[in-house]
N, C-alpha and C positions, 0 to 999 in steps of 0.2 A: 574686539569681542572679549568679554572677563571671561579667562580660564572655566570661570564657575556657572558658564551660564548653557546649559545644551538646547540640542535641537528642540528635542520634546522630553515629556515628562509626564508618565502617568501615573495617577496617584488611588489610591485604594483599599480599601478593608481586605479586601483578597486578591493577593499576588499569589500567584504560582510558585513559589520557589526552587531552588535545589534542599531548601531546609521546608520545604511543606507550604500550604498556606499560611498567608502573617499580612497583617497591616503594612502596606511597602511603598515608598515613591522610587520610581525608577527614570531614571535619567538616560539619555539618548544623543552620541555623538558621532556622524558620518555613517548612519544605519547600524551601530555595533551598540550593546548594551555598556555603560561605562562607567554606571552607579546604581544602588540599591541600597536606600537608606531606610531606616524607618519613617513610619508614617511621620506628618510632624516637622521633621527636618527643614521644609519649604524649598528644595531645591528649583535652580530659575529654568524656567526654559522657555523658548520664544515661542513653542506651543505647548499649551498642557491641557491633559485632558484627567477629569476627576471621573473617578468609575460610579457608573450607581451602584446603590446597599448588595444589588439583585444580581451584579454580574462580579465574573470572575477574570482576573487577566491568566493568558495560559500561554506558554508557548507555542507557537505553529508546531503545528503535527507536519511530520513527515513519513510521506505513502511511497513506499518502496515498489508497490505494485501498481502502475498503471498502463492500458493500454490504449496510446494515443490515435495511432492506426494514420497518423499523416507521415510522409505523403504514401498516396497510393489509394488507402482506403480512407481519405477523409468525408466522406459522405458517412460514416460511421463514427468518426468525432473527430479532432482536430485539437491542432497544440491552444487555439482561440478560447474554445468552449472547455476543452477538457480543465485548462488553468483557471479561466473563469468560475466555472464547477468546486474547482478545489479548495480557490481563494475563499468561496461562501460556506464553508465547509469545517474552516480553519486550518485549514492545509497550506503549510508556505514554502512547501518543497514536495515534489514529484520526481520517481524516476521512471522512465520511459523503458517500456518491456519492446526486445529488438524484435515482434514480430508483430503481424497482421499489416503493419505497413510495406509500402513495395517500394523499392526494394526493401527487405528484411535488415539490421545490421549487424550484417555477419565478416563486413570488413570497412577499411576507411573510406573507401568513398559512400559507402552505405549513409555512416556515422557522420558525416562531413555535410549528405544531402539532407538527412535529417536535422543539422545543428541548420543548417541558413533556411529550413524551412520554418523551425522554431521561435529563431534569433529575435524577430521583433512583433512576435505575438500571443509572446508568455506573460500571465498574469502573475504567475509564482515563478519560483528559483523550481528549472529543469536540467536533472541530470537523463544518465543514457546506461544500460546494461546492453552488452553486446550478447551476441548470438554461439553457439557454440555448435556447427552442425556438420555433417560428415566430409571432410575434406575439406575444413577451415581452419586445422592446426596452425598453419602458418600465419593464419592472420590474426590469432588470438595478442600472442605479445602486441603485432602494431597498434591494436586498437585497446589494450591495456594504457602502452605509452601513450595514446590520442586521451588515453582520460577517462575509458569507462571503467564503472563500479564493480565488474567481473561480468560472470558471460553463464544467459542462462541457455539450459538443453532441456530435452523434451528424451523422455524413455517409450514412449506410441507417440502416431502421430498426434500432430500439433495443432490439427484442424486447416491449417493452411497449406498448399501441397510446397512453396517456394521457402518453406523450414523444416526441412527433414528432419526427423529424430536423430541418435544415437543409440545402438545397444550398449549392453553395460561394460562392455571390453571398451570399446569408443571413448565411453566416457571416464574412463578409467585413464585411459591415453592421454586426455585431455588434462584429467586432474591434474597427472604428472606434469604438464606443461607447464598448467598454473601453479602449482605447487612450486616450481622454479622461479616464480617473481611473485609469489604468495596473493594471488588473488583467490576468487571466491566462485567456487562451482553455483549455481541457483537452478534446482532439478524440478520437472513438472513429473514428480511420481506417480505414476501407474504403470503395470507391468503390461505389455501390449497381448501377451500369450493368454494372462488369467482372464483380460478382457474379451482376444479372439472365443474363450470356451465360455463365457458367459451368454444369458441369455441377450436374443436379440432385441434394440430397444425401441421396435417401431408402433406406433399408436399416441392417444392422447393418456394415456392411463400412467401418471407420476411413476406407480410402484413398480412396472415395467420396465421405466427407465431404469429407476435407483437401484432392479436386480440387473439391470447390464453394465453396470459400472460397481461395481463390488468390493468391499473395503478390503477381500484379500489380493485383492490386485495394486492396491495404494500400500498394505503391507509389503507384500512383495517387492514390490522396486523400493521401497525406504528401505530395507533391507539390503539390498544391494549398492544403494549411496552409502550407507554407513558403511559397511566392509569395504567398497572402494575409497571410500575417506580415511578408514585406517590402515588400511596397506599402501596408501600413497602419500597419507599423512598433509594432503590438498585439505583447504578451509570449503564444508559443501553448506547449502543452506535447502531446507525443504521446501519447495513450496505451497501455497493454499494447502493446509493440513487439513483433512475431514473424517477420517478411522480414528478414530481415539482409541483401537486395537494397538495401535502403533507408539502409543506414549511409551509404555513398559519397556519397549528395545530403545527408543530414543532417552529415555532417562538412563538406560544403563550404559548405553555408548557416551554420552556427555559424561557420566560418573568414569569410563576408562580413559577418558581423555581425548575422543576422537574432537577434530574441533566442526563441530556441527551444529548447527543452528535451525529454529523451524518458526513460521510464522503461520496462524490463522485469520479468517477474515471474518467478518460482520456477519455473512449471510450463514455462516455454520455455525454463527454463535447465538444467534437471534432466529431463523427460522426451523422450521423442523418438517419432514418429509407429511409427518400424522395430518399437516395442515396446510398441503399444496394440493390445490383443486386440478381435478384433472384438465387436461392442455392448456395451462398454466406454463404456456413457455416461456415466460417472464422467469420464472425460478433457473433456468435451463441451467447449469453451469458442470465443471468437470476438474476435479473430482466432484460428486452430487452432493447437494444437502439432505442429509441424513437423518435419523431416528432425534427422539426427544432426550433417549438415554444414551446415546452417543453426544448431542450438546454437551450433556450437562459437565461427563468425561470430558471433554474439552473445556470447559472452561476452570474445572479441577486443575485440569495441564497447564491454565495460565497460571492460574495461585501456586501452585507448586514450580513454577518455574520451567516446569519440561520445555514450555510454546514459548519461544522467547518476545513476538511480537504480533502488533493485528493489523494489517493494511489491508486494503479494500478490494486487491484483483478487480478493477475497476473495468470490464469488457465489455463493451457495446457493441451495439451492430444497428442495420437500419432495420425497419420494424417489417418489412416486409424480410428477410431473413429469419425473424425469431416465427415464421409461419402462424401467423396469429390467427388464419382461416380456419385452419384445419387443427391446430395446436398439438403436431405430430413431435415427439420428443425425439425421434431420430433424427426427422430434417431441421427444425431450429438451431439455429448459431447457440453456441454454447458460452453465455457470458453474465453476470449480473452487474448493473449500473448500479453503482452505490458512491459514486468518489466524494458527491457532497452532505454526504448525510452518514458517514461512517460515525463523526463523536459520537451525534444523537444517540445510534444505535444504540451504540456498543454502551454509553451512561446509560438508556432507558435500562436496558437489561443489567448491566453493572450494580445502580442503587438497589432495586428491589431484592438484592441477593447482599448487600451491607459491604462493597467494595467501595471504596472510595474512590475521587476524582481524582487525586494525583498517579493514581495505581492506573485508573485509566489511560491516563496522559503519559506516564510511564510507557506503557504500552503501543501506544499509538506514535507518539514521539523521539522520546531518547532511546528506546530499545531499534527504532528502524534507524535513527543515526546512527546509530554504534554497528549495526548492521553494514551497512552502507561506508563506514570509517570517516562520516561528515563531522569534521571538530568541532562546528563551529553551529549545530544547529540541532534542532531537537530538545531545550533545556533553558529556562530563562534564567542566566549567569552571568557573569560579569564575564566580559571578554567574546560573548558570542552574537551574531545575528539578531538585532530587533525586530524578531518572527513573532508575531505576536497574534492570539486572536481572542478578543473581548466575547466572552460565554455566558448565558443569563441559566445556569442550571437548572434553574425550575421555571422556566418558561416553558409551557408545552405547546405543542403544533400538530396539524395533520398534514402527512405529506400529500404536495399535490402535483403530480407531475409533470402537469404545464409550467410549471411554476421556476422548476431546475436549470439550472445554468446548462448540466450537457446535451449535446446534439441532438438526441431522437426521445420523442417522450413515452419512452418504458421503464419501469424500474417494476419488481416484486412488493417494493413498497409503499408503493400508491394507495393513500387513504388509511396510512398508520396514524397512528399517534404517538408521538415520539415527546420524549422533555430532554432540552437544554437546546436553546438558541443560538446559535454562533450571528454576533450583533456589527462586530468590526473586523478587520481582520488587517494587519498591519506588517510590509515585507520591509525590513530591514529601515523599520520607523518613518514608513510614509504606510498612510492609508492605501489599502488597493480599491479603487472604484470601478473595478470591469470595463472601463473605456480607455485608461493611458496606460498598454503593459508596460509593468517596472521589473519582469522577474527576468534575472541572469540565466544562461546556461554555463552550469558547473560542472565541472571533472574531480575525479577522483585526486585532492590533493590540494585542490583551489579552485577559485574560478577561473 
C-alpha cells in the first residue's frame, strides 16, 4: 500500500478547520486525521467522498452531559438508543452522567457494570463521570484511576433517592480529595434551603413551577462552589446553567483565578418560560427554563466567554412518568430529550442573532473536550480522531418525534422547525449506520 494512499478522504468547499472554514481535502489513516491539504491536491484514498456545494464537514460534537440510565432504568433510554440518538445528531462522543441508572457509579464495581453493559452497543465513543455522594470519599481516587472524567454531586436532592446529595462542607471535603490528583468537581447547583422556602410547585400551571425553583436558589449554591473552589483551589465546573443572575460572580471568580468552568444547554437558550403551555411537562427540567430576558443574558455569557460550553443534559424518562394525564409540574420526572437535535437548535437560534458556525461548533465541541481533558477529539486537526459529521446548514426540517433515534417519543420540541441537517455522521473515519456499533469506551487519558 503507497505510503500516500489513505483510508478515506473527504473533499470540499467547506471543511471545518482549526483555522475556520476553507476549501479542504482531508485524508484519513487508522481512524485518525493525518492530512489537510488544500482543495485540489488530489490526495488518494480507497474511499472518497466529495461534499455537496450545501454541506459543511464539522467535527463530532462532544456532549459532556448525557443521562443514559442503563442498567437499571433502561426502559428510560439505554446505551443502544441513547448513542444511536447522538450519532444522528453529530455527536461522536458522550459522557455518561453516574446517576439515574442502578446501581448509581459511585464506585468501581458500579463503573465496571456499567462499562460491559455499554461495551458492545455504542454507536459513539462512551466515557463515564463518577458520582460523588456522602460516604464515598474513599472511592473517589479508585475510580479516578479506573478512568473517569471526575465525579459529579448534587447540593438537594437529586430526584433519585440511591444518590444522595452532599451539603457544602461535604463537598468541600471532597474538592480537597480531588484537588490531590487534580480532577474535576461537576455540581448540580441549587441551594436545597432557598428551595425548601420557595413556593410549592404543585399543579399544571408553568409559572408555579418556575416560582418553586427560583434563580436565587441556583445563586446561592454557585456561590458557594466558587468559594469552595477557591479555598481548596479543586478544578469545579457548573452545571446546566439557567440564572444569568449568576454571570457577574462567575465572571469575577474566573477573573481571580478560581479554576471554574460552566456550561449551558439548548433548552435555556432556545426556549423561554413566556411560551410553555400550561402542563406542558415535556418542558419539565431543573434548574427550570426561564424568562425571555434571562435567555437573552445567557447567551450574552456565551459571547462573552463567562458559559464556557453547551451540552444537551440529555434526561429522559418513560412517558408515563412525565405525567402526561394530568400534566402536574410536581409529579413529572424532571428532564428534557434533546441529545439529537442539540446543533439544530442551538444554529437555528445562533444565525438569526449573526454567530457563526464555527463559534457554534466551538461551543458544542472543543470547549466540552477541553472540559473533559479529551486530546484527541472535539476539533478537526491533524493528529486527532476522524469524528466527523457532514451538516447541510440551510436545510430546514420540522421535528418529529416518532422519528428520533431515543427511547420514549417526548421531546418540548416536537413540531419545530429547525435549520441545519446533520446528513452523515463518521466515528473515527467509518460511517455510523445505527446497526454495527463502532464506538469505544474511553477513560480519562485514553481509551
Amino acid at each position: 500500500m503507497s505510503e500516500q494512499t489513505f483510508d478515506l478522504v473527504i473533499r470540499g468547499q467547506r471543511i471545518l478547520t482549526t483555522a475556520g472554514i476553507a476549501a479542504r481535502e482531508v485524508g484519513v489513516r487508522d481512524g485518525v486525521i493525518v492530512a489537510i491539504e488544500p482543495l485540489g491536491n488530489g490526495l488518494n484514498g480507497r474511499e472518497v467522498i466529495e461534499l455537496a456545494d450545501d454541506e459543511t464537514l464539522l467535527p463530532g460534537l462532544v456532549d459532556t452531559h448525557v443521562h443514559v440510565n442503563e442498567p437499571g432504568r433502561t426502559e428510560w433510554e439505554g446505551f443502544a438508543s441513547a448513542t444511536r440518538a447522538a450519532a444522528a445528531g453529530g455527536v461522536t462522543t458522550i459522557i455518561d452522567m453516574p446517576l439515574n441508572s442502578i446501581p448509581p457509579t459511585t464506585n468501581v464495581d458500579g463503573l465496571k457494570l456499567k462499562r460491559e453493559v455499554a461495551e458492545d452497543q455504542a454507536f459513539v465513543d462512551v466515557g463515564f463521570w463518577g458520582g460523588a455522594i456522602p460516604g464515598n470519599k474513599a472511592d473517589l481516587r479508585p475510580l479516578h484511576d479506573e478512568g473517569v472524567f471526575g465525579f459529579k454531586c448534587f447540593l438537594l436532592h437529586s430526584g433519585v433517592d440511591e444518590f444522595p446529595h452532599l451539603d457544602a462542607d461535604e463537598m468541600e471535603e471532597d474538592m480537597r480529595e480531588l484537588k490531590s490528583f487534580d480532577s474535576l468537581m461537576i455540581v448540580h447547583a441549587e441551594d436545597s434551603h432557598a428551595i425548601d422556602h420557595a413556593p410549592h410547585p404543585g399543579g399544571d400551571q408553568y409559572a408555579t413551577f418556575l416560582a418553586s425553583r427560583p434563580r436565587g436558589a441556583e445563586n446561592k449554591a454557585i456561590a458557594e462552589v466558587i468559594e469552595r473552589a477557591r479555598w481548596t483551589g479543586a478544578r469545579a465546573h457548573i452545571l446546566h446553567l439557567s440564572s444569568s443572575d449568576a454571570l457577574p460572580m462567575i465572571a469575577t471568580a474566573k477573573r481571580d483565578g478560581v479554576r471554574l468552568t460552566v456550561e449551558t444547554c439548548p433548552h435555556y437558550l432556545t426556549l423561554m418560560a413566556e411560551e410553555i403551555p400550561n402542563g406542558a411537562t415535556a418542558y419539565k427540567c431543573c434548574p427550570p427554563i426561564r424568562e425571555a430576558s434571562n435567555r437573552e443574558l445567557l447567551w450574552k455569557g456565551l459571547e462573552d466567554g463567562t458559559i464556557d460550553c453547551i451540552v444537551s443534559d440529555h434526561s429522559p424518562s418513560t412517558l408515563d412518568l412525565k405525567d402526561l394525564e394530568n400534566g402536574d409540574f410536581a409529579v413529572a420526572w424532571g428532564g428534557v430529550s434533546s441529545l439529537q437535535l442539540g446543533l439544530s437548535l442551538i444554529w437555528t437560534e445562533a444565525r438569526h442573532r449573526g454567530i457563526p458556525l464555527e463559534q457554534v461548533v466551538s461551543w458544542m465541541a472543543k470547549k466540552p473536550a477541553e472540559l473533559a481533558r479529551l486530546q484527541n477529539k472535539g476539533q478537526l486537526a491533524l493528529g486527532y480522531d476522524a469524528d466527523f459529521s457532514v451538516f447541510a446548514p440551510d436545510e430546514a426540517f420540522v421535528v418529529d418525534v416518532s422519528k428520533l433515534k431515543h427511547k420514549n417519543p417526548i421531546t418540548p420540541y416536537d413540531g419545530k422547525a429547525l435549520s441545519g441537517v446533520v446528513r452523515k455522521t463518521f466515528l473515527r473515519g467509518k460511517a455510523v449506520d445505527g446497526r454495527t456499533p463502532g464506538g469505544k469506551l474511553i477513560r480519562r487519558g485514553g481509551v
